[in-house]
Every structure is written in C-alpha cells, then in structure tokens.
C-alpha positions as CSV (number, residue, x, y, z in Angstrom):
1,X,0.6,-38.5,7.6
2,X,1.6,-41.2,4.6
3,X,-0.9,-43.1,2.9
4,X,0.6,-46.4,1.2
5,X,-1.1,-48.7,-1.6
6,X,-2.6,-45.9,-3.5
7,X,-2.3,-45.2,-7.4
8,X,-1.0,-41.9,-8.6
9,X,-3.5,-39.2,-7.2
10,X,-4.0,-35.2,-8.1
11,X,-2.9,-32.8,-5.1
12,X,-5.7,-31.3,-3.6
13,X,-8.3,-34.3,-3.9
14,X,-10.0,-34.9,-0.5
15,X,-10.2,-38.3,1.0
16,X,-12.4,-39.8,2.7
17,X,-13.8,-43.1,4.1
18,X,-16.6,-44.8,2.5
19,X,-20.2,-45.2,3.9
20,X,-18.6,-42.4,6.9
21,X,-20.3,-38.7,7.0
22,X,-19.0,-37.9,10.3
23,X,-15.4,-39.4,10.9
24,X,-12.3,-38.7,9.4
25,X,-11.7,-36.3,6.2
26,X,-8.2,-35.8,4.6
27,X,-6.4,-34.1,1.7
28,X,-3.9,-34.8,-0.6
29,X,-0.9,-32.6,-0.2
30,X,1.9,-34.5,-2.5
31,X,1.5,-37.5,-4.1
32,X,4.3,-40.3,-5.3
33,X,2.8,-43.5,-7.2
34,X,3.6,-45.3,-4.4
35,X,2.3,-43.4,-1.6
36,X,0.6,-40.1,-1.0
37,X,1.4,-37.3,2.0
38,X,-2.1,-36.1,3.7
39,X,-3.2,-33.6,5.8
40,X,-5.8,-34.1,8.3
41,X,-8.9,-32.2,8.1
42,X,-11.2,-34.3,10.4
43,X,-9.6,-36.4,12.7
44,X,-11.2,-39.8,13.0
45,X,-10.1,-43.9,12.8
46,X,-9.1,-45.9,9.5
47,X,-8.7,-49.0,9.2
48,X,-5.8,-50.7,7.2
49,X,-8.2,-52.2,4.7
50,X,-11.1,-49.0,4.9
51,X,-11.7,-48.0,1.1
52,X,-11.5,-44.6,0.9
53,X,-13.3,-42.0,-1.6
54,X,-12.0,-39.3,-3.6
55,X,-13.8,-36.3,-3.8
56,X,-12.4,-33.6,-6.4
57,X,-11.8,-30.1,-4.8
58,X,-15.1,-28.0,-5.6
59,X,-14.7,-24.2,-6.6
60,X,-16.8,-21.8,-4.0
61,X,-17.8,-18.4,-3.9
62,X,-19.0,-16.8,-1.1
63,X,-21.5,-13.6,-1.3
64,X,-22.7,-11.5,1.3
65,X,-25.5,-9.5,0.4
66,X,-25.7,-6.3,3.7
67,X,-26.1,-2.8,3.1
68,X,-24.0,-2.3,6.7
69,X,-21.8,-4.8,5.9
70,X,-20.9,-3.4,2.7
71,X,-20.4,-0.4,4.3
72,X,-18.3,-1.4,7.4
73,X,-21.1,-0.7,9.8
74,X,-21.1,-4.4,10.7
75,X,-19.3,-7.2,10.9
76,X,-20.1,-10.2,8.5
77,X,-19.9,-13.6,10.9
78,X,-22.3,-15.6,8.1
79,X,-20.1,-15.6,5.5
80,X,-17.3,-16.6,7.5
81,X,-19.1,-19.5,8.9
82,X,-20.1,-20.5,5.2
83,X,-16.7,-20.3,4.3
84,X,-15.7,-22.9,7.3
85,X,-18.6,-25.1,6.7
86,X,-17.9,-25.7,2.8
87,X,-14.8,-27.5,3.7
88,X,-16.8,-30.5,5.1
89,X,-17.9,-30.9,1.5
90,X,-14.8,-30.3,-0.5
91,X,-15.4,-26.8,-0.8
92,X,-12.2,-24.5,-1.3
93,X,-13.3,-20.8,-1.1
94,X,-11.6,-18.7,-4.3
95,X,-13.8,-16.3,-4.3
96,X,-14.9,-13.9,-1.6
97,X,-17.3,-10.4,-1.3
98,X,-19.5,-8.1,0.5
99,X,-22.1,-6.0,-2.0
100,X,-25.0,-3.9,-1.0
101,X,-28.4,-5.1,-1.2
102,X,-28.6,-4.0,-4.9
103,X,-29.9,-6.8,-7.2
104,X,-27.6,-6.0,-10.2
105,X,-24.2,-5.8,-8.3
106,X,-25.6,-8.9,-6.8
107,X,-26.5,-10.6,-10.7
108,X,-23.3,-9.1,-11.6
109,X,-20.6,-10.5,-9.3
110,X,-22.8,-14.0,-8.9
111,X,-22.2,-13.9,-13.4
112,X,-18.1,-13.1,-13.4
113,X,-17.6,-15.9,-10.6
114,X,-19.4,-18.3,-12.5
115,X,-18.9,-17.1,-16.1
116,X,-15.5,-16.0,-15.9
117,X,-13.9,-17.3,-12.8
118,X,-15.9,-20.6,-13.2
119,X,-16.7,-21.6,-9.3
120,X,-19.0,-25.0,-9.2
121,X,-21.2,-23.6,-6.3
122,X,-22.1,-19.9,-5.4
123,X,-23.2,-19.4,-1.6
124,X,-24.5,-16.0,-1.0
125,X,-26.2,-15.0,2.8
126,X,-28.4,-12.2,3.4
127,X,-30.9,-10.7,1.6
128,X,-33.7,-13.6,1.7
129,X,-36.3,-11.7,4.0
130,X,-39.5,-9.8,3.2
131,X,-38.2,-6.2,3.6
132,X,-38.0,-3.5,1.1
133,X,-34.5,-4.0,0.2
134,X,-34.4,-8.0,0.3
135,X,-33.5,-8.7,-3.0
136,X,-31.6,-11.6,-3.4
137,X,-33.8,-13.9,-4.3
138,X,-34.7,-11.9,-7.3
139,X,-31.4,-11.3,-8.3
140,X,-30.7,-15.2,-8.1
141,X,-34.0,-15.8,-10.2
142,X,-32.2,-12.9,-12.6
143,X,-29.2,-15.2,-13.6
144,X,-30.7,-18.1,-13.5
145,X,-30.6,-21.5,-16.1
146,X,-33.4,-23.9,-13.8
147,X,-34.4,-23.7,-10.0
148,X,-34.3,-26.4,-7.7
149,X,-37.1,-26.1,-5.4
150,X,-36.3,-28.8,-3.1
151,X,-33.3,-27.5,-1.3
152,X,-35.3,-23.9,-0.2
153,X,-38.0,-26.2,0.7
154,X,-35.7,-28.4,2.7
155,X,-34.0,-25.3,4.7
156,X,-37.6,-24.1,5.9
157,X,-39.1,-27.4,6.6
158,X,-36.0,-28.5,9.0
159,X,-35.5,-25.4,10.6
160,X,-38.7,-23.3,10.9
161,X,-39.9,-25.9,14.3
162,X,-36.8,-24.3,15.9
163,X,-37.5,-20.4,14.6
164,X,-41.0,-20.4,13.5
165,X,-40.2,-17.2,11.5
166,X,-38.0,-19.5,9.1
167,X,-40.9,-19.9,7.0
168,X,-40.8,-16.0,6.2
169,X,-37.2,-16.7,4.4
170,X,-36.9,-16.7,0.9
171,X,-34.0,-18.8,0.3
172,X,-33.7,-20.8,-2.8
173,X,-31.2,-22.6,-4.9
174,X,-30.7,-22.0,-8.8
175,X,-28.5,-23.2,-11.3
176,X,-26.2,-21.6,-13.5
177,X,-24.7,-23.3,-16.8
178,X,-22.6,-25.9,-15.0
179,X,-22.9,-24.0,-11.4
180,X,-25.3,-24.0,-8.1
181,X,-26.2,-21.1,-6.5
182,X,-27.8,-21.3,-3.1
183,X,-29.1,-18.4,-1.0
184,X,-28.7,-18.2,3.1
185,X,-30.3,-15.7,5.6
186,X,-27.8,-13.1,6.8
187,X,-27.6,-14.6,10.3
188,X,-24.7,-16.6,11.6
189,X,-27.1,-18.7,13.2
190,X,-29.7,-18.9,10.4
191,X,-26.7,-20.1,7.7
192,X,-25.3,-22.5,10.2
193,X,-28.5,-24.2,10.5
194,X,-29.9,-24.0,6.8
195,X,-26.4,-25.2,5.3
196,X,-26.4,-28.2,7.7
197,X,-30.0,-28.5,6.2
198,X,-29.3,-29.1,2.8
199,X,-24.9,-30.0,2.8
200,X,-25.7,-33.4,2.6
201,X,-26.7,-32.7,-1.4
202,X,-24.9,-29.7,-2.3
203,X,-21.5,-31.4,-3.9
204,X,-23.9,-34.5,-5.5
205,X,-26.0,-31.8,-7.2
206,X,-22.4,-30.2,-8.4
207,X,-21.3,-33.9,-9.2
208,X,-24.6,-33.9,-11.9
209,X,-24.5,-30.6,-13.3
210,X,-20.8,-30.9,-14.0
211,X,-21.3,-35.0,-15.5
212,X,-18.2,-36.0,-12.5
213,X,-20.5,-39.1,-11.1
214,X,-18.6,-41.7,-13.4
215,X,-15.0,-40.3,-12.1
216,X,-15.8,-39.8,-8.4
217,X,-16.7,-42.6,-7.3
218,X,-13.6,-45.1,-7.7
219,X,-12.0,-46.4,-4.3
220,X,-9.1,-46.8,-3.3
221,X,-7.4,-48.9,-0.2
222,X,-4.8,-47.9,2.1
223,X,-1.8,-48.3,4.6
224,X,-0.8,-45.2,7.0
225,X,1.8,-44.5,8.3
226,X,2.6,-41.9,11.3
C-alpha cells in the first residue's frame, strides 16, 4: 500500500490514525519525499483527508522469569503473547530470554538491555506471586531509578473482579534511567489481561521518560493508493 502527500518520513515509524485506538495501524517500509510504501499491521478504513500520527518504533525486551521454563520443562506461552501484544503500541521486540527465578540473573540481564543494549521498555512475566522463589518484584525494586505505583495498582484493580486471586500479584512498574520496566504474572492468561490493563499508557510513559512528546505528535495527511 502507497501513501501520497506525506513529507519525508524514517523507515520503521508506525502510523496511525488520529483520535483511533482500535482501527487501522501501519508501518513505514520505504519512504520517497513524495510518497511512502506501508505495510499493514491492523486493517481498518482511512479516509483521504484522516490525519495520521507517527509513532517512533519503541525498543522492547521481553523476560521470562520460570525455573521450568528456564530449564525446558515447560513451555513459555506469556512471553510470546507479550511479544505479540507490544506491537499494538509500537513495540519491536530486540531483545528476548528465559532466566531462573534468581533475582540477580534477573537484575542482571534487566541492567545490559537497558544499560548496554538501551531498550525503552522492559516487560518481564513470572515471578510476581507470594511463593518462596517469587522474586521479581525484588529484583525490579533492585535496579530501580523511581516506581510508578499506578500501573501495578491498575493491573489488580481491573482484573482481580474476574480472578479474585489477582490481588495476591505483585506486579509493579519501575523506571530505569530513560527505560520502563513492568512486571506480568507468568500466565498466558494473567499477562493478556494485565497488559490490556495498563497498554493504553505504557508508550506515553516512554514518550516522558525519553522527552519524545514535542516530536511525536506532528500529523500528517494522506492519499492511498492500492
């Protein structure tokens, strides 16, 4: 799909429509300062006219935190529904792992991805329960600049009516430097629902941390073509 009437854009910069959560998503695949070749993400309707919003790319890593996992006793289905669900935000996943529920190989890889590989946001799932060897929350706390309350507040307060034992998580969000880190429980289901929680802030607390509000919100209007 082209897109005509647009200024020079960067390749990888996600589009999408203004004022829309739910319709269509796209991203830049080559750009000409005429026009711009897409790739569609999230199908949806544009209008000739729609002003559409460019979102940079944001850098994610994805931790799981499972003593069987890490072992290859069981397969990890959380992280790969993390890893799906980021896109929805502008997330592209550089960074990828399974460690034991050891709180410095958890402080340790969380530091190089941030420190040295510099990813924007850190997702980790598992680990967040009241068991002996639930640790993450401690080894977030470890590494951590500031904590943001709200967002582990928000995960337990939408989700705990549906799975009472959600108020028994431990889930929280930190910041590192420049970078948020947000914990999930280790459950497919229990990340599903928590992300969907709290997605709706994740890339605007990025946005802050990294000073990118003034350059992410210009517009831009359109023409496709097929």
């Amino acid at each position: 799909m082209t897109l005509s009437g647009f200024s020079q854009m960067e390749e990888g910069v996600f589009l999408k429509p203004e004022d829309d959560e739910e319709e269509c998503f796209l991203r830049v695949v080559r750009c000409s300062p005429a026009s711009c070749e897409v790739e569609v993400l999230r199908s949806g309707f544009l209008t000739l006219s729609q002003k559409l919003l460019p979102l940079r790319p944001l850098s994610v890593g994805i931790l799981t935190i499972s003593d069987k996992g890490s072992r290859g006793e069981r397969i990890d289905t959380a992280g790969p529904a993390l890893e799906e669900l980021v896109l929805d935000i502008g997330g592209i996943v550089r960074q990828r792992g399974i460690v034991p529920d050891e709180r410095d190989m958890i402080a340790g890889t969380i530091k190089q991805w941030i420190d040295e590989d510099d990813c924007h946001l850190v997702l980790t799932t598992g680990g967040t329960g009241l068991a002996t060897r639930d640790v993450t929350p401690e080894a977030l706390l470890s590494v951590a600049s500031r904590v943001v309350p709200g967002i582990g507040e928000a995960m337990r307060a939408l989700t705990w009516q549906n799975a009472p034992r959600a108020i028994l998580t431990r889930g929280l969000a930190v910041t590192r430097g420049e970078s948020l880190i947000v914990s999930f429980p280790g459950s497919e289901r229990g990340a599903r629902e928590c992300f969907g929680a709290v997605a709706p802030v994740l890339r605007h607390a990025v946005e802050i941390l990294r000073n990118w509000e003034k350059d992410c919100g210009s517009h831009t209007h359109h023409h496709s073509h097929a």
